[in-house]
C-alpha distance (Angstrom), angle and dihedral (degrees) to the residues before:
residue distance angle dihedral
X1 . . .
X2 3.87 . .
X3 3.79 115.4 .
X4 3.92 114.6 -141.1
X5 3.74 104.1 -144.1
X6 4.13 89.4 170.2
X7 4.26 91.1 91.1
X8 4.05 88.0 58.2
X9 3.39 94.3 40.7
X10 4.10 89.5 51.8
X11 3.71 90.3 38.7
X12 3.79 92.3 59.1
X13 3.52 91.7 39.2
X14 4.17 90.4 66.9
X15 3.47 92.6 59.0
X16 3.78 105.2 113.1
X17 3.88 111.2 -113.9
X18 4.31 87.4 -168.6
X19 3.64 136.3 36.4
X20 4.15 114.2 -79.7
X21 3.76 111.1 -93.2
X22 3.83 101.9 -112.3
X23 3.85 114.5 -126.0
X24 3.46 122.7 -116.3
X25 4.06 124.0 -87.5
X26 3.81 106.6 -102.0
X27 3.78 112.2 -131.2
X28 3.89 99.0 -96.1
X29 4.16 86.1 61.2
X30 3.47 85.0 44.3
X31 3.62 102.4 55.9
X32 3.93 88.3 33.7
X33 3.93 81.4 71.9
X34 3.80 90.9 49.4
X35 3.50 99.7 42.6
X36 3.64 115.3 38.3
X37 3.92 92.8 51.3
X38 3.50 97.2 49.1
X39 3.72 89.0 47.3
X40 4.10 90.1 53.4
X41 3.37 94.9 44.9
X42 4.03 91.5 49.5
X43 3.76 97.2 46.2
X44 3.85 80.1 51.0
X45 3.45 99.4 49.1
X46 3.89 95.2 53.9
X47 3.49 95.0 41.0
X48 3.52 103.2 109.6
X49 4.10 92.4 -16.2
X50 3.92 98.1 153.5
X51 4.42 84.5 60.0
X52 4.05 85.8 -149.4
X53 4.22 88.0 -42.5
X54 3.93 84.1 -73.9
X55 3.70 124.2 133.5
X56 4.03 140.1 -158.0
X57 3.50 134.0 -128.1
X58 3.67 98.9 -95.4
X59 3.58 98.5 40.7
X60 4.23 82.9 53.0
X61 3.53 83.0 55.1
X62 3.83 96.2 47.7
X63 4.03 85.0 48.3
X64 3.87 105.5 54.3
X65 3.88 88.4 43.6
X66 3.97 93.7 49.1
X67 4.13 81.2 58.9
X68 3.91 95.6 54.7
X69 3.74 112.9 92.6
X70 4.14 117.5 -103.0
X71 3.85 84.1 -95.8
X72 3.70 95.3 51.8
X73 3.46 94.5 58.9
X74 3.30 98.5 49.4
X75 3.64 98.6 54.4
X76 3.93 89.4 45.8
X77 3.78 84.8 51.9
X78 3.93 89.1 63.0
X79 3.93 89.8 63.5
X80 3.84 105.4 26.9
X81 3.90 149.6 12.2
X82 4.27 89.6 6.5
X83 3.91 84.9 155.9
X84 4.14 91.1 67.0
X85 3.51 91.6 34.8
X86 3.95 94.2 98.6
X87 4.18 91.6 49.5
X88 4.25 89.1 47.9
X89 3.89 91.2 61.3
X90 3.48 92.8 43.8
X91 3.81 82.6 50.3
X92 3.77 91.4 47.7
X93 4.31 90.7 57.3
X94 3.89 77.3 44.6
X95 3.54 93.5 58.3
X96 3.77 99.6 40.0
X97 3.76 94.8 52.6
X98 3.73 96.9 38.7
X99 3.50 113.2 32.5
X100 3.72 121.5 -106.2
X101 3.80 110.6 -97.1
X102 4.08 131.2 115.8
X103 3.79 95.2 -80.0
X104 4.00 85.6 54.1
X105 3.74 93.0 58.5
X106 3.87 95.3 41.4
X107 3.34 108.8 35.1
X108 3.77 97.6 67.5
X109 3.95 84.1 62.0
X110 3.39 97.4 47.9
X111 4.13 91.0 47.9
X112 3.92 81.7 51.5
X113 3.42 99.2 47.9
X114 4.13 92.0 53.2
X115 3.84 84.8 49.2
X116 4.06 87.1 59.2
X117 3.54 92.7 43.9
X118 3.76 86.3 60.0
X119 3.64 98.4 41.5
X120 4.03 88.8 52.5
X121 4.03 88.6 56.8
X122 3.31 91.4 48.7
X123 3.51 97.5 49.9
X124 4.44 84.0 49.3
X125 3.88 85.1 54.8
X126 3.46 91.7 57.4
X127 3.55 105.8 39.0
X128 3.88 95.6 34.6
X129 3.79 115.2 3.6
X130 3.27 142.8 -96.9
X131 3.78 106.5 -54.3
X132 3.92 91.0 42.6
X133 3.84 82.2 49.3
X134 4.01 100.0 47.7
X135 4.18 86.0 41.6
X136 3.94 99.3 46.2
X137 4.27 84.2 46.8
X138 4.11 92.1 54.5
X139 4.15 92.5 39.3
X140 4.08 88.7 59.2
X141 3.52 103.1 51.8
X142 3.96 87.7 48.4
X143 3.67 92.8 56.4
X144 3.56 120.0 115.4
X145 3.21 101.5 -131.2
X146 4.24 96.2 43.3
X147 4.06 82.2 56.0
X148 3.69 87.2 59.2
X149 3.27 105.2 53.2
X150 3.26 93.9 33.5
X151 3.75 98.1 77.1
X152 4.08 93.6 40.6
X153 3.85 127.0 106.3
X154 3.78 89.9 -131.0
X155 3.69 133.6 106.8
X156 3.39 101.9 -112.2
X157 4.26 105.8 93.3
X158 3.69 84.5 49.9
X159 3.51 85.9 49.7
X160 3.62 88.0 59.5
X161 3.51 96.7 45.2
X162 3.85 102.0 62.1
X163 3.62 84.6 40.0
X164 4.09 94.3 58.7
X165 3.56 86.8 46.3
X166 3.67 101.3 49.3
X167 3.61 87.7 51.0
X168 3.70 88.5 48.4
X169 3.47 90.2 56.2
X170 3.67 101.3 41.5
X171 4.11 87.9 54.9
X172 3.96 88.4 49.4
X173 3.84 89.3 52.4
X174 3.57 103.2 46.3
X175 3.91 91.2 85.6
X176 3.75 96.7 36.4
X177 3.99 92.6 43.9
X178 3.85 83.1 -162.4
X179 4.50 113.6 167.4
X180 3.97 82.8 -150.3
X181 4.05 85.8 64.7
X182 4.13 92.7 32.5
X183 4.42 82.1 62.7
X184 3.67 88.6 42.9
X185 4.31 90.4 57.8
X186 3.24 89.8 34.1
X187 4.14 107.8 59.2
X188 4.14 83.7 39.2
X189 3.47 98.4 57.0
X190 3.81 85.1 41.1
X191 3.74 84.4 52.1
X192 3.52 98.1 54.0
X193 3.70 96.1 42.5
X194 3.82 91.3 60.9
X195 3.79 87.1 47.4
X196 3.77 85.8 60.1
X197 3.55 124.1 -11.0
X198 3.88 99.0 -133.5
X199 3.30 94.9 68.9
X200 3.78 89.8 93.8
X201 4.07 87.8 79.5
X202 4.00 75.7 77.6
X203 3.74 97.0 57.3
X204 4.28 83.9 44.9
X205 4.20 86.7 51.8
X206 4.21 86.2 47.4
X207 3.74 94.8 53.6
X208 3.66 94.5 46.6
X209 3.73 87.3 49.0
X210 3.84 96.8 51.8
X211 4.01 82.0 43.0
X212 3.52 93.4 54.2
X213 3.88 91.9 44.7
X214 3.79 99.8 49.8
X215 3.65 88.1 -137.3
X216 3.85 119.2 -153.6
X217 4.35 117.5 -68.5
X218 3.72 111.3 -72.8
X219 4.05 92.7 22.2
X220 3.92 97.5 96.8
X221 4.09 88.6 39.3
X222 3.74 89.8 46.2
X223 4.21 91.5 52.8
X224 3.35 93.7 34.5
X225 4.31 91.0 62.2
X226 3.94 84.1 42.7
X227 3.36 90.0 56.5
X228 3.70 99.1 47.5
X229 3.74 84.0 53.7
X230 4.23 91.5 52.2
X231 3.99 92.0 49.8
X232 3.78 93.2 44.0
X233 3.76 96.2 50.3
X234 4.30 81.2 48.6
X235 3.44 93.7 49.6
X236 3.94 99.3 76.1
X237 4.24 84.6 53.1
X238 3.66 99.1 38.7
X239 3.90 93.6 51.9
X240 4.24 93.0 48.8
X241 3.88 92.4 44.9
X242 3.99 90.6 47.4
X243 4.04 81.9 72.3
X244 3.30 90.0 50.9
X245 3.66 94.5 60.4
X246 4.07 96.9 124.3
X247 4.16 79.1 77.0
X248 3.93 85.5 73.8
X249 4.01 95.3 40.4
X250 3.91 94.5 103.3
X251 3.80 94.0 63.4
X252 3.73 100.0 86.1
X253 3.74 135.1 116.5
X254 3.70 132.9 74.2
X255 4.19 106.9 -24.8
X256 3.57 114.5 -119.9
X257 3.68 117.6 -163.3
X258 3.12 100.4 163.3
X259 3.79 111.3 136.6
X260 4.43 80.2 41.4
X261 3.96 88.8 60.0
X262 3.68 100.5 49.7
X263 3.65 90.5 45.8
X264 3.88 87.0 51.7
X265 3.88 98.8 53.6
X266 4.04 94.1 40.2
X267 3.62 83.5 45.7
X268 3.86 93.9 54.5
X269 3.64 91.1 36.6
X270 4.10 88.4 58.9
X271 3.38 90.0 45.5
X272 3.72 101.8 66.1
X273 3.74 94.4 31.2
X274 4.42 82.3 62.7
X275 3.44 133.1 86.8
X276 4.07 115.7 -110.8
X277 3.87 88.0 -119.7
X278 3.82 125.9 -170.1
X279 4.30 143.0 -36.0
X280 3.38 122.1 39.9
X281 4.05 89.3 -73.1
X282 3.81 117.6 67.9
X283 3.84 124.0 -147.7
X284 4.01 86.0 -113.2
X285 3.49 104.4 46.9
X286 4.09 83.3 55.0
X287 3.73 110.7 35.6
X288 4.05 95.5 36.5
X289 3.85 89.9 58.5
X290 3.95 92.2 43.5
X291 3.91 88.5 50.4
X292 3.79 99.3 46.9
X293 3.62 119.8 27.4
X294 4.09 101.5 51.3
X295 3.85 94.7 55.4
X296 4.50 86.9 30.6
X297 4.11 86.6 58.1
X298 3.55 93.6 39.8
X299 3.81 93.9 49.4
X300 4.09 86.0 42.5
X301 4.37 89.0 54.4
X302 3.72 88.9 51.1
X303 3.48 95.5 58.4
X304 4.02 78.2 68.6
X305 3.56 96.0 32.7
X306 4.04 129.2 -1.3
X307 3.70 99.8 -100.5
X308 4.04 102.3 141.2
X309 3.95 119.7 109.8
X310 3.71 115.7 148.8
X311 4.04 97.0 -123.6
X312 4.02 86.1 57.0
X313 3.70 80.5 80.2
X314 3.94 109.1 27.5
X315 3.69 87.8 142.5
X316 3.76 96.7 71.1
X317 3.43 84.5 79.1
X318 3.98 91.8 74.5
X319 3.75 84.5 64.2
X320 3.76 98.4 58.5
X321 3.95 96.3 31.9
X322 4.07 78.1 58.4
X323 3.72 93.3 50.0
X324 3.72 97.3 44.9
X325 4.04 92.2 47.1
X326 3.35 83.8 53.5
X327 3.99 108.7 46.3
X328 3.84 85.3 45.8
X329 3.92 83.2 55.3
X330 3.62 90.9 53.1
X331 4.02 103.6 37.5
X332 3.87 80.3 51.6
X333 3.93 83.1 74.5
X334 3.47 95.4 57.5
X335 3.51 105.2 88.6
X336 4.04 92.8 -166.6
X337 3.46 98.8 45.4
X338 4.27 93.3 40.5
X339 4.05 91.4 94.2
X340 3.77 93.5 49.7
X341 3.44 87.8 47.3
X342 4.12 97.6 54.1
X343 3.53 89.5 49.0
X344 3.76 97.2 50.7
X345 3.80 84.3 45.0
X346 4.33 88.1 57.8
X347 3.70 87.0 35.1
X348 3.99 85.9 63.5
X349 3.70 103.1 35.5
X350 4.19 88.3 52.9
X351 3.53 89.1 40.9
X352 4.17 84.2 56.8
X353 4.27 95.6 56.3
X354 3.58 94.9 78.6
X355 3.93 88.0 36.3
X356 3.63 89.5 57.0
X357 3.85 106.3 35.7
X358 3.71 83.3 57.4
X359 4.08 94.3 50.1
X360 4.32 80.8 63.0
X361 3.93 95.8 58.2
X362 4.24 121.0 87.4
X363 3.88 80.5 -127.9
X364 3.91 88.5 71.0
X365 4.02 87.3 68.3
X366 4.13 125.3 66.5
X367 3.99 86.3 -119.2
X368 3.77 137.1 26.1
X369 3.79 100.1 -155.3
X370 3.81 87.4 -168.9
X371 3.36 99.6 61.7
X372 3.88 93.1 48.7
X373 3.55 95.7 57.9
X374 4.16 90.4 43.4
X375 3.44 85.4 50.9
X376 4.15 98.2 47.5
X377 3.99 81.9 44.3
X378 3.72 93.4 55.1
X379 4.09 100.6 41.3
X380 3.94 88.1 44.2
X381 3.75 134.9 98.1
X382 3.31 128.0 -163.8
X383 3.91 112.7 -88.7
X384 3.83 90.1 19.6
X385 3.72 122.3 133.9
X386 3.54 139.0 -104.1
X387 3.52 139.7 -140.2
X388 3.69 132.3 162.9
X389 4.02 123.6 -166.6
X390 2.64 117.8 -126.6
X391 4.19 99.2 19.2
X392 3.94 90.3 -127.7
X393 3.76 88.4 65.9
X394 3.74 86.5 77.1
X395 3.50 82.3 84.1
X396 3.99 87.9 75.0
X397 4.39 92.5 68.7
X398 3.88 92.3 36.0
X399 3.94 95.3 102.0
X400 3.86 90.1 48.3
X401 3.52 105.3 47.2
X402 3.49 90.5 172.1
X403 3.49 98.1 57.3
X404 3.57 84.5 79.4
X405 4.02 107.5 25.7
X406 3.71 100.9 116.7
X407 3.51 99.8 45.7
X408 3.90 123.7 83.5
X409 4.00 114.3 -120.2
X410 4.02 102.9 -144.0
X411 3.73 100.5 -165.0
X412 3.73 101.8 47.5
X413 3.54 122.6 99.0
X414 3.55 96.0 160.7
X415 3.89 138.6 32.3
X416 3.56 124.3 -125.0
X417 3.85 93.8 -117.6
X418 3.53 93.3 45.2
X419 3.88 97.0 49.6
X420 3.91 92.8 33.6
X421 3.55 89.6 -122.7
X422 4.54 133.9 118.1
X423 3.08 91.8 -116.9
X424 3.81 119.7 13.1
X425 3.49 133.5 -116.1
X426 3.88 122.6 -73.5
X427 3.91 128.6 -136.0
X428 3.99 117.9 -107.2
X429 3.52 113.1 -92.9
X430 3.14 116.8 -100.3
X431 4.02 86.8 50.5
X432 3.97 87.1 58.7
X433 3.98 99.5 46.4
X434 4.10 85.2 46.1
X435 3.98 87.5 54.1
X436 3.81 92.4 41.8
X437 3.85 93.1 56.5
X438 4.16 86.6 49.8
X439 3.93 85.9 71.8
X440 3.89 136.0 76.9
X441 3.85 95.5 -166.7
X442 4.14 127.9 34.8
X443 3.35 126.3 179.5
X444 3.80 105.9 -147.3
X445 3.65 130.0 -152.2
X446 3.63 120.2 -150.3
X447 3.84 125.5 171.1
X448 3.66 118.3 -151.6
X449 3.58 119.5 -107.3
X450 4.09 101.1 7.2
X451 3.57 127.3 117.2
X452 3.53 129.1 171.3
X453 4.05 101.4 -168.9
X454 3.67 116.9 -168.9
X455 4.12 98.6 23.6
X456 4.01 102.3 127.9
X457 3.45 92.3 -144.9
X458 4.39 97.3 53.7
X459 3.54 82.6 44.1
X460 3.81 96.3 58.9
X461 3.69 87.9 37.5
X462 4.12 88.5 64.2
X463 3.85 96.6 36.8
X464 3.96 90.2 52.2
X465 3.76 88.6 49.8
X466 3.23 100.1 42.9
X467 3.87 92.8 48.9
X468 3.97 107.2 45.9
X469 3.22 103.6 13.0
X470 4.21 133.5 68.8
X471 4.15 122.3 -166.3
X472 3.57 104.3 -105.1
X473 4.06 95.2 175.8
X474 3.40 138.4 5.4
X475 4.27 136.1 -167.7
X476 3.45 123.0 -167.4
X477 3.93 120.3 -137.9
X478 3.43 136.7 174.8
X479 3.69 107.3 -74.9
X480 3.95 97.1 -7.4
X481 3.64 150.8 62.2
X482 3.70 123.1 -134.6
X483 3.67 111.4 -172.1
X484 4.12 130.3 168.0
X485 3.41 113.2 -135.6
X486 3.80 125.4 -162.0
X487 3.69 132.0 -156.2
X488 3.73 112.9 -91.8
X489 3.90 115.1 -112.5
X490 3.85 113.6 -102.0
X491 3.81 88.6 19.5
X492 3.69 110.1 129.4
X493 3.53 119.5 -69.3
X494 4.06 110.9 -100.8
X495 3.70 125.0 -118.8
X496 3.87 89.7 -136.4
X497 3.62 133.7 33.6
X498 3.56 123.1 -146.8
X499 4.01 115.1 -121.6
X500 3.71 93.4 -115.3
X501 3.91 85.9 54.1
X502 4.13 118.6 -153.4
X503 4.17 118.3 -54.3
């Protein structure tokens, strides 16, 4: 009797010698990962949008500028703030087509903001599947940080937009090595980089990934031109706004990165509890990069010079939201560890109500701009003076001109429109501490925190003060001071009295 060792030989033969190939996402999954982030992240967005019809510093700044005709802000770009200059005009069209009003400044962030929410769960899809995908696109919306700046007129969530799409794009093209998809990259990472000029640590975190992931021949050439391309398009902007440094001089003191360090070690710890997944990039070698080197060089430059403030490098948040979608994914697998894992996941999501109802208040910003100008409204008289230290905090009553229309500003000498400046240029001074003495009444200005020691003109602003006049009230807002001060009895009689005369 013949034995017929072909069946064994067959059988053995069909066990796999690789991991299966895993099918393709049908289009429901697919637009599941489009959808229900960008959904999230809007219902987030307008939750609580108008933050009690208060606005920040910045945002003030972002306002008065979106006003100024095309040609304005170009010319004020020459002397100041060139690296926003790009996300004002786009504000401006904003502005004309919209109307000018809170949900006109914010709205364009939150739409932004859903658009990266999309982009990240895309990029999961890719690099991890569908359920990694849909998970890593609901975590970023619902990170503290994303709320934010989500619901601020500044660049910064369309910042992270172009920058979750380039990256999107870039992993798509890696296989296909197509120049069509190389231009694509290219002019939106250009895009974003003339939105805000640190968002070139991204391009640093994609060539370490593609380094990392020894991509197919050609790939790393192929970035490496389209990066050339990115930093010589930047080059014109980052040389200007280099002498225009003094814009970055309030960001000193001891760094605290705190919210960017926890992210980094729960980021690394997610990474190496995840599976490498699929394509010839894996979910680590992209979103570890894009989570630790922007906010690691940034922290590295201010050793030299302070350069470190967390919204510099909002998009490191695509890296952990892609990390966390993606561990979830995986624990999900583990049967014994799934119930842990659910109430963790509740745990979190409770733990982010009061993190989130806070994030809507104008005490979640360093300034409420709103409640400086209600409060210089309030303390005023008509005729009285005003004086802001230091002179950029005229800045904080720009968007409510009228806050401050019947009083007499004693510094200026010329308005920011005028002088294509934020905040205007200030007489010499001895001119200012003649005017001061002129007045029974100012109404002083006084943000929290600044100092500018060794300008003449703050200096004569304090010695003036502090020599004919006394504090006769004082109301605290968030980020400032607004005092009246009244002329000191026996000082010398003024030239001028102020309308509302002394109390």
């Amino acid at each position: 009797m013949s034995l017929d060792v072909r069946a064994p030989a067959a059988a053995t033969r069909t066990v796999p010698s690789r991991p299966p190939v895993a099918r393709a996402p049908s289009t429901p999954a697919k637009a599941l990962v489009v959808i229900a982030p960008a959904a999230l992240a809007a219902a987030l967005g307008v939750w609580g949008v108008r933050r009690q019809n208060t606005m920040w510093g910045d945002e003030a700044v972002t306002y008065q500028l979106a006003h100024r005709e095309l040609s304005q802000i170009w010319d004020t770009a020459q002397h100041v703030d060139l690296v926003h200059a790009l996300y004002y005009a786009v504000m401006r069209v904003i502005f004309d087509l919209f109307g000018s009003g809170l949900l006109s400044l914010r709205l364009p962030s939150v739409l932004a903001m859903s658009a990266a929410a999309s982009g990240v769960g895309l990029l999961g899809l890719r690099l991890a599947g569908p359920r990694a995908g849909t998970l890593a696109g609901l975590v970023f919306p619902l990170l503290p940080q994303v709320q934010k700046y989500a619901q601020e007129g500044r660049s910064y969530a369309m910042v992270c937009a172009l920058i979750a799409w380039a990256t999107y794009v870039l992993v798509v093209n890696v296989p296909r090595r197509a120049r069509w998809w190389w231009a694509v990259y290219g002019f939106t990472m250009l895009l974003a980089c003339l939105l805000h000029e640190f968002a070139v640590l991204a391009l640093a975190a994609h060539g370490v990934t593609l380094i990392v992931s020894r991509p197919p021949k050609g790939v790393l050439r192929a970035w490496s031109v389209t990066a050339a391309g990115v930093v010589i398009g930047l080059l014109p902007l980052a040389v200007v706004s280099a002498g225009q440094s003094e814009q970055v001089s309030w960001i000193g003191g001891p760094v605290r990165p705190d919210h960017l360090l926890v992210a980094m070690v729960v980021g690394v710890a997610c990474a190496r509890a995840t599976p490498r997944g699929r394509g010839p990039v894996s979910l680590a070698a992209l979103a570890v990069p894009m989570l630790v080197l922007p906010g690691a060089l940034l922290l590295t430059a201010s050793l030299v010079k302070p350069l470190f403030v967390d919204r510099y490098v909002l998009f490191s948040n695509i890296g952990i939201a892609l990390l966390l979608g993606a561990w979830l994914d995986h624990v999900r697998r583990l049967p014994r560890w799934s119930p842990t894992v659910y109430v963790a996941a509740v745990a979190a999501l409770v733990a982010l109500v009061p993190v989130s109802l806070s994030l809507r208040t104008p005490q979640s910003r360093s300034n409420d701009a709103t409640a400086v100008g209600a409060a210089v409204r309030e303390a005023g008289r008509p005729g009285d003076g005003l004086l802001y230290l230091s002179g950029r905090q005229r800045m904080l009553t720009a968007a409510a001109p009228e806050d401050t229309r019947l009083l007499v500003d004693l510094a200026l000498a010329q308005d920011p429109v005028a002088s294509n400046t934020l905040a205007g240029i200030e007489l010499a001074a001895p001119e200012i501490a003649a005017r001061m003495r002129q007045f029974d009444r100012i109404i002083v200005v006084r943000a929290v925190g600044v100092h500018a020691p060794g300008n003449p003109q703050e200096e004569a602003k304090e010695a003036t003060l502090r020599r004919h006049f006394r504090v006769h009230g004082t109301a605290e807002v968030n980020g400032a001071r607004v005092s009246v001060h009244v002329r000191e009895e026996g000082s010398s009689r003024p030239v001028r009295r102020s309308g509302g005369g002394s109390p």
